[in-house]
DSSP file (Angstrom, degrees, kcal/mol; ACC not computed):
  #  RESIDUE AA STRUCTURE BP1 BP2  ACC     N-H-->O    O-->H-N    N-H-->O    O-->H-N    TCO  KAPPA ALPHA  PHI   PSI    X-CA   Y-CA   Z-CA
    1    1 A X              0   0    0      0, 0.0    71,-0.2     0, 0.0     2,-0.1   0.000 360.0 360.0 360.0 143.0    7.5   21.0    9.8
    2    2 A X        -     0   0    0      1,-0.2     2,-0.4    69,-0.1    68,-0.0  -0.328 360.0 -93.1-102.1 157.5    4.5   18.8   11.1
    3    3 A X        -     0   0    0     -2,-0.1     2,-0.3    68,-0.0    68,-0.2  -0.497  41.5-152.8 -78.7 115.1    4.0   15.2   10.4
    4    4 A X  E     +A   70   0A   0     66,-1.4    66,-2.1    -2,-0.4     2,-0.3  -0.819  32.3 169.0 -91.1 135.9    1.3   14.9    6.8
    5    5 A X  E     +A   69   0A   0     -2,-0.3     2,-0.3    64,-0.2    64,-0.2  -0.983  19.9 147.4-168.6 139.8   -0.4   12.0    7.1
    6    6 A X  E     -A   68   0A   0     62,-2.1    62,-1.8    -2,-0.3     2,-0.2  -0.985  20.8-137.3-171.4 176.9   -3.5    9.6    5.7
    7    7 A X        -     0   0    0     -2,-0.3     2,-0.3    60,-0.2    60,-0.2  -0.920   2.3-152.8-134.3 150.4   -5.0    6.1    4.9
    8    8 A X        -     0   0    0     -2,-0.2    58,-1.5    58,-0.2     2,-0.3  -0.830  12.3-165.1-108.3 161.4   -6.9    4.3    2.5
    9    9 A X  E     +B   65   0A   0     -2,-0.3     2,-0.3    56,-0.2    56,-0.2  -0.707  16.5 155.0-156.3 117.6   -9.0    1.5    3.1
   10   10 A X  E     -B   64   0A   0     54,-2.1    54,-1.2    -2,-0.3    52,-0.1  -0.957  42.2 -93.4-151.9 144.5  -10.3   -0.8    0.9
   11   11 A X  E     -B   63   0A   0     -2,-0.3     2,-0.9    52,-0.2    52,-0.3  -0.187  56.9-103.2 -49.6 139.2  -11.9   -4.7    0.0
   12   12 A X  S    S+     0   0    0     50,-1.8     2,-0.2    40,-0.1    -1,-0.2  -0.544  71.9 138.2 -71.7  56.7   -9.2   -7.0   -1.1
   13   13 A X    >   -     0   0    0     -2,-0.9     3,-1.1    48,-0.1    40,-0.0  -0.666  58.0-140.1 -96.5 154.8   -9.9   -7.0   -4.7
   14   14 A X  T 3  S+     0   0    0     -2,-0.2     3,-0.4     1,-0.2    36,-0.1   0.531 104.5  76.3 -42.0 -37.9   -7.4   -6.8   -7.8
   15   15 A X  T 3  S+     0   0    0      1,-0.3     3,-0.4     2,-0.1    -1,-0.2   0.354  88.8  64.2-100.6 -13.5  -10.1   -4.5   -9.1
   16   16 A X    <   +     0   0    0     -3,-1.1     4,-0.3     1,-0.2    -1,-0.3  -0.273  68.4  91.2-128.9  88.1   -8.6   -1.6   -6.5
   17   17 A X     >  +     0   0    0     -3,-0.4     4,-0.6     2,-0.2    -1,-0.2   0.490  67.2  68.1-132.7 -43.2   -5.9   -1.2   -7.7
   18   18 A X  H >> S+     0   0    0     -3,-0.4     4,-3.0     2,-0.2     3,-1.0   0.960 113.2  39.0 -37.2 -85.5   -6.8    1.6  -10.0
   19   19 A X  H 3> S+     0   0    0      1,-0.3     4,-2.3     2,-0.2     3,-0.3   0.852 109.2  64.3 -52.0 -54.3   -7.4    3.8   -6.6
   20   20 A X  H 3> S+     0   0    0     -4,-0.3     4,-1.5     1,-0.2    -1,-0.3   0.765 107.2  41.0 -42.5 -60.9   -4.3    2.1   -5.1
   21   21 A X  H <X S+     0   0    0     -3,-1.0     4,-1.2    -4,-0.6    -1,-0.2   0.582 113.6  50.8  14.7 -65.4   -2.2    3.8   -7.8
   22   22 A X  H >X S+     0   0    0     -4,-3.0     4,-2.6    -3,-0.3     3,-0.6   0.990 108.5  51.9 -67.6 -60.2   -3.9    7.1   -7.6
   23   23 A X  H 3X S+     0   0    0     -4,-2.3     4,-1.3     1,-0.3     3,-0.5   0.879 116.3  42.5 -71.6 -55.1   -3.6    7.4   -3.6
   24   24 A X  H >X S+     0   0    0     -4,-1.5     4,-3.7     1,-0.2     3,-1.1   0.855 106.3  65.2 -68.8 -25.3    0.3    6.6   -3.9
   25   25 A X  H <X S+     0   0    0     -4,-1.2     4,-1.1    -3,-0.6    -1,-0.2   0.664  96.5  47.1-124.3 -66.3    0.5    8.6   -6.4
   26   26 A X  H 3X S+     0   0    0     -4,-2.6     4,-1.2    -3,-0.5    -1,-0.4   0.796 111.1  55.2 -58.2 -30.1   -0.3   11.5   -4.8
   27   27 A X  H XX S+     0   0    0     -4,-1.3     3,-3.2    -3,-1.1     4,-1.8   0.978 105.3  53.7 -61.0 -57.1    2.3   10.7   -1.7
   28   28 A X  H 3<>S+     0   0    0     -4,-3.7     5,-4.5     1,-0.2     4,-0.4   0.860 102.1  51.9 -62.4 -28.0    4.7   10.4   -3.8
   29   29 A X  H 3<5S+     0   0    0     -4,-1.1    -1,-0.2    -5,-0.2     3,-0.2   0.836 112.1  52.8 -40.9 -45.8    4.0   13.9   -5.5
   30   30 A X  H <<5S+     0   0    0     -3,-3.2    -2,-0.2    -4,-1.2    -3,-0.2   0.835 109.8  53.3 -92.7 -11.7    4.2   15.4   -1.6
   31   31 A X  T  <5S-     0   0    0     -4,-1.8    -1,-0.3     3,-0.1    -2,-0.2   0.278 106.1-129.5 -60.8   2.7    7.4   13.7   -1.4
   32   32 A X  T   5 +     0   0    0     -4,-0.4    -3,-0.2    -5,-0.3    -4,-0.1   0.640  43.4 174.5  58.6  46.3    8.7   14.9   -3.9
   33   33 A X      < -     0   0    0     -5,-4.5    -1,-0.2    -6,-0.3     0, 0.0  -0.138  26.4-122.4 -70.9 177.2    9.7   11.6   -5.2
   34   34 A X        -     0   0    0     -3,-0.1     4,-0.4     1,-0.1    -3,-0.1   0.026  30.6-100.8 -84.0-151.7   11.3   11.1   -8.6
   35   35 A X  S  > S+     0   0    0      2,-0.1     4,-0.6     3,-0.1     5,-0.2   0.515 118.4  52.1 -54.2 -32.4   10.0    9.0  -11.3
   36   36 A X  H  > S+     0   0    0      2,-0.2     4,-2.2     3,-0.1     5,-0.2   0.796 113.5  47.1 -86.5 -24.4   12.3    6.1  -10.8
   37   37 A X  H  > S+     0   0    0      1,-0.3     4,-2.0     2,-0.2    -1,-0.1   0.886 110.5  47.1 -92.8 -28.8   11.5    6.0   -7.2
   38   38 A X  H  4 S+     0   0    0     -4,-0.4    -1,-0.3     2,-0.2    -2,-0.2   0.659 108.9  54.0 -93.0  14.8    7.9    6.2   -7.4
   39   39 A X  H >X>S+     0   0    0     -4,-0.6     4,-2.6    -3,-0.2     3,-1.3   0.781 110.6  46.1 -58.7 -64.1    7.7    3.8   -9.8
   40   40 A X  H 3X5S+     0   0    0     -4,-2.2     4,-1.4     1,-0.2    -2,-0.2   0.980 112.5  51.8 -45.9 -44.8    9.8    1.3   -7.5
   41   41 A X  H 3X5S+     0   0    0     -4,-2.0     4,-0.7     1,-0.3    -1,-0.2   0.658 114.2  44.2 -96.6  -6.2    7.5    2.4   -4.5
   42   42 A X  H <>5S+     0   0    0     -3,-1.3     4,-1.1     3,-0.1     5,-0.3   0.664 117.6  45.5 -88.0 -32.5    4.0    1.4   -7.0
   43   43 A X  H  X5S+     0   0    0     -4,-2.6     4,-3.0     2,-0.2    -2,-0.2   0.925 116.7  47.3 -81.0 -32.0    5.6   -1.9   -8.2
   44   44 A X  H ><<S+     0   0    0     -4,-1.4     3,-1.4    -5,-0.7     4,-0.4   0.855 112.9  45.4 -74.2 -76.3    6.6   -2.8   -4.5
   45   45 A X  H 3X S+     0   0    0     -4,-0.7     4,-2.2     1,-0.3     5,-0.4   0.845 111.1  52.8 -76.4 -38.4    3.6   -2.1   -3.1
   46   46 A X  H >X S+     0   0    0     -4,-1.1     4,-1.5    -5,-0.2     3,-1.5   0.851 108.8  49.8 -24.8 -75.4    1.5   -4.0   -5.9
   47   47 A X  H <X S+     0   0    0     -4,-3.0     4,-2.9    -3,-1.4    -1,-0.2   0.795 114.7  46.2 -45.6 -53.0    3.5   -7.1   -5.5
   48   48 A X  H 3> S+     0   0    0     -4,-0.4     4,-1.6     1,-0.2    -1,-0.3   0.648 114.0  44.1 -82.1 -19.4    2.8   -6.6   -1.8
   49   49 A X  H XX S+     0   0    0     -4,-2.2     3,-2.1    -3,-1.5     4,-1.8   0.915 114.7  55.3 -88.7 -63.3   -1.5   -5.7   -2.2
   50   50 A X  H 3X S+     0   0    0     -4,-1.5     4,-5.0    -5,-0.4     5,-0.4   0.918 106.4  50.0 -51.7 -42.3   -1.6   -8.8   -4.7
   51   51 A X  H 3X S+     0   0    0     -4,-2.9     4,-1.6    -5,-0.4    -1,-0.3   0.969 110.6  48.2 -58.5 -40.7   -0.1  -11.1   -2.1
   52   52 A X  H <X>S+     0   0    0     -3,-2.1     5,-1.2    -4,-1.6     4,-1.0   0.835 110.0  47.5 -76.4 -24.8   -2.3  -10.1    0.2
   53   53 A X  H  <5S+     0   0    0     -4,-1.8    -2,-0.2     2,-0.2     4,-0.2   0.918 122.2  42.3 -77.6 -41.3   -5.6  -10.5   -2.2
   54   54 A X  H  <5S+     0   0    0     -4,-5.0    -2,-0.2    -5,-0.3    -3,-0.2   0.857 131.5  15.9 -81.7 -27.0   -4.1  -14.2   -3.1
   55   55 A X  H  <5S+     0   0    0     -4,-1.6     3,-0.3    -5,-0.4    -1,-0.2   0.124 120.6  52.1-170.2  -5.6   -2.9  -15.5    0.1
   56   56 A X  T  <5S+     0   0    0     -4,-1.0    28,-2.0     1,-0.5     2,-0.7   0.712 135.1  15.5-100.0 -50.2   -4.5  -13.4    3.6
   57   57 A X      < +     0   0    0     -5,-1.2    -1,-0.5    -4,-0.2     5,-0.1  -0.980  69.6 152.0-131.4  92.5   -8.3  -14.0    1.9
   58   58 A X  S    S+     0   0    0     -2,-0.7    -1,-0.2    -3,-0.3    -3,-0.0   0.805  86.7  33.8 -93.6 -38.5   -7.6  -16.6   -0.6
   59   59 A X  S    S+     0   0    0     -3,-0.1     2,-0.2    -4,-0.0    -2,-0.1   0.429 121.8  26.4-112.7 -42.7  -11.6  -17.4    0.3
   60   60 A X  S    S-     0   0    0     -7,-0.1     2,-0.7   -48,-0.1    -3,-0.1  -0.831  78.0 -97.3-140.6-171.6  -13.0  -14.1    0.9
   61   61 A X        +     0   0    0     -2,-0.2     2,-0.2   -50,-0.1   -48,-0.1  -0.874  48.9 161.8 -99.9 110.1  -13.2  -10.5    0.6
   62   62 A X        -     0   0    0     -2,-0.7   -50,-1.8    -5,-0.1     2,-0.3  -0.417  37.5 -99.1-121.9-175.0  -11.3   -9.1    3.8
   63   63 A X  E     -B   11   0A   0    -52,-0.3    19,-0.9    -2,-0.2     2,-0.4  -0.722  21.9-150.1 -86.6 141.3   -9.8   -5.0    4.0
   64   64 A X  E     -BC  10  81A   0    -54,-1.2   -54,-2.1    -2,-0.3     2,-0.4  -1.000   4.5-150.3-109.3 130.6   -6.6   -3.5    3.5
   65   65 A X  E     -BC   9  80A   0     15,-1.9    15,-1.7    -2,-0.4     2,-0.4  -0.924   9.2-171.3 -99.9 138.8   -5.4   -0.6    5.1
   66   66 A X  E     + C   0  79A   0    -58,-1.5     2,-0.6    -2,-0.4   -58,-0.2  -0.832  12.0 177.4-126.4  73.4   -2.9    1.6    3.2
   67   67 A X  E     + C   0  78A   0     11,-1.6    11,-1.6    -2,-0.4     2,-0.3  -0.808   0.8 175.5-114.4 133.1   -1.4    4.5    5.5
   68   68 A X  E     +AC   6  77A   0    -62,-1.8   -62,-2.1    -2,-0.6     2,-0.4  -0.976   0.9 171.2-136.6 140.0    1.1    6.7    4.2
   69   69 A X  E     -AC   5  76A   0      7,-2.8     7,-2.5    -2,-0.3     2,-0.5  -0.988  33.6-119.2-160.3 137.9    2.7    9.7    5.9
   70   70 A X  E     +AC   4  75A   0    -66,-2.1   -66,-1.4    -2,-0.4     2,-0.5  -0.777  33.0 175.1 -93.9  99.9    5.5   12.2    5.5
   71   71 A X  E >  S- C   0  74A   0      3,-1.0     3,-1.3    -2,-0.5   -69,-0.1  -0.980  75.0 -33.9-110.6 124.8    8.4   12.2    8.6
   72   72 A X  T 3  S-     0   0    0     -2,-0.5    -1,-0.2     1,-0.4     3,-0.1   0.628 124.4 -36.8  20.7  84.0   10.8   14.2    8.1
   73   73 A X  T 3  S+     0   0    0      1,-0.2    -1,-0.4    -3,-0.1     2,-0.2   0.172 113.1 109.9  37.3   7.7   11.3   14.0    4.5
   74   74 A X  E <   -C   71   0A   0     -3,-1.3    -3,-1.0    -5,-0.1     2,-0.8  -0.727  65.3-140.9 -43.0 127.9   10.6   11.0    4.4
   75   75 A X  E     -C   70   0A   0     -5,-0.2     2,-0.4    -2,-0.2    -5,-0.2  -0.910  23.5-178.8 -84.1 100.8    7.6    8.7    3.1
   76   76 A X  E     -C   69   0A   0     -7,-2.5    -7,-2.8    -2,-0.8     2,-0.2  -0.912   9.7-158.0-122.8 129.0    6.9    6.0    5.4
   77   77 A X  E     -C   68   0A   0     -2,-0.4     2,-0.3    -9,-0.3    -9,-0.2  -0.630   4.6-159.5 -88.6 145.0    4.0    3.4    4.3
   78   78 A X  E     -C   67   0A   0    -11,-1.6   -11,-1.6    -2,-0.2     2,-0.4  -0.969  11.0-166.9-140.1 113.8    2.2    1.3    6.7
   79   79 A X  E     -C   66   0A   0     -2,-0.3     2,-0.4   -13,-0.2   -13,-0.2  -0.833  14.9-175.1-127.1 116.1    0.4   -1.8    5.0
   80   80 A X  E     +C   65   0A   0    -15,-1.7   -15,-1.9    -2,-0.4     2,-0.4  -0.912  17.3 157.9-144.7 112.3   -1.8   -3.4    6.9
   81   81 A X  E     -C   64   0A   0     -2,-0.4   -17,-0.1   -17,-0.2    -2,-0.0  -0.821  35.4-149.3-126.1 154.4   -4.4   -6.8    7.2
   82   82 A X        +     0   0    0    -19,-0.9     3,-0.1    -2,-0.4   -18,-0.1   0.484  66.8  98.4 -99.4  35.5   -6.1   -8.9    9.3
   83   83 A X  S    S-     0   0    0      1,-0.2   -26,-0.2   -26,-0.1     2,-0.1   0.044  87.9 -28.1 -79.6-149.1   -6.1  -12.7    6.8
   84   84 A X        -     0   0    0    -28,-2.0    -1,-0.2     1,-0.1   -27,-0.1  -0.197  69.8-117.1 -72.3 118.9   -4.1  -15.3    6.9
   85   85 A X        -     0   0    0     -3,-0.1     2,-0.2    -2,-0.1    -1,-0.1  -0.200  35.6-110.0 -46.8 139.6   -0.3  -14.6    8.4
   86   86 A X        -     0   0    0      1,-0.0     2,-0.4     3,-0.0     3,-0.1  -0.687  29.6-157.7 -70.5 140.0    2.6  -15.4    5.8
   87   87 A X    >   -     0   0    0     -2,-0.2     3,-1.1     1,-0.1    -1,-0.0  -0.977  16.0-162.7-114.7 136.7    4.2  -18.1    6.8
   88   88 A X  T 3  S+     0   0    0     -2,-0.4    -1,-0.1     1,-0.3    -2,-0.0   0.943  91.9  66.2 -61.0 -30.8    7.9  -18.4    5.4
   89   89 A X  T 3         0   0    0      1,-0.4    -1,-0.3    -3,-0.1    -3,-0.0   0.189 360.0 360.0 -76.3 -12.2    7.8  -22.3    6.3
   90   90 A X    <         0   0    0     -3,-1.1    -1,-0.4     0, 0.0    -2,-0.1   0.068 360.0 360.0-124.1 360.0    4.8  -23.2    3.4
């Protein structure tokens, strides 16, 4: 079976979040994830999109890329921006 595979990409607003939602939403559907687990895989990646809207662009409005793809039953996420690096050290 062949690799299923797509991205979102979207301003680093709070306000998409909605769409953020929707887009796993469907992965998780073509993974055939449960309930518990795509709930855990929306919560994670929230935490993960909000960190990046407070703290990569605390200043401006930058992109996020969101790429998700199905390997070998598996749902592997890709999350990806160009602000400010985390640093553990701050």
């Amino acid at each position: 079976m062949g690799q299923q595979a797509s991205s979102i990409t979207l301003e680093a607003s709070l306000k998409n979040l909605g769409m953020i939602s929707s887009f796993l939403h469907k992965w998780a559907k073509k993974a055939n994830l449960s309930t518990h687990s795509e709930n855990e895989l929306l919560l994670t990646v929230e935490e993960v999109y909000i960190n990046i809207v407070k703290y990569a662009y605390p200043e401006s409005l930058g992109k996020v890329t969101i790429h998700c793809r199905i390997d070998e039953g598996s749902l592997v996420l890709k999350i990806k921006d160009e602000g400010i690096p985390f640093n553990p050290l701050h």
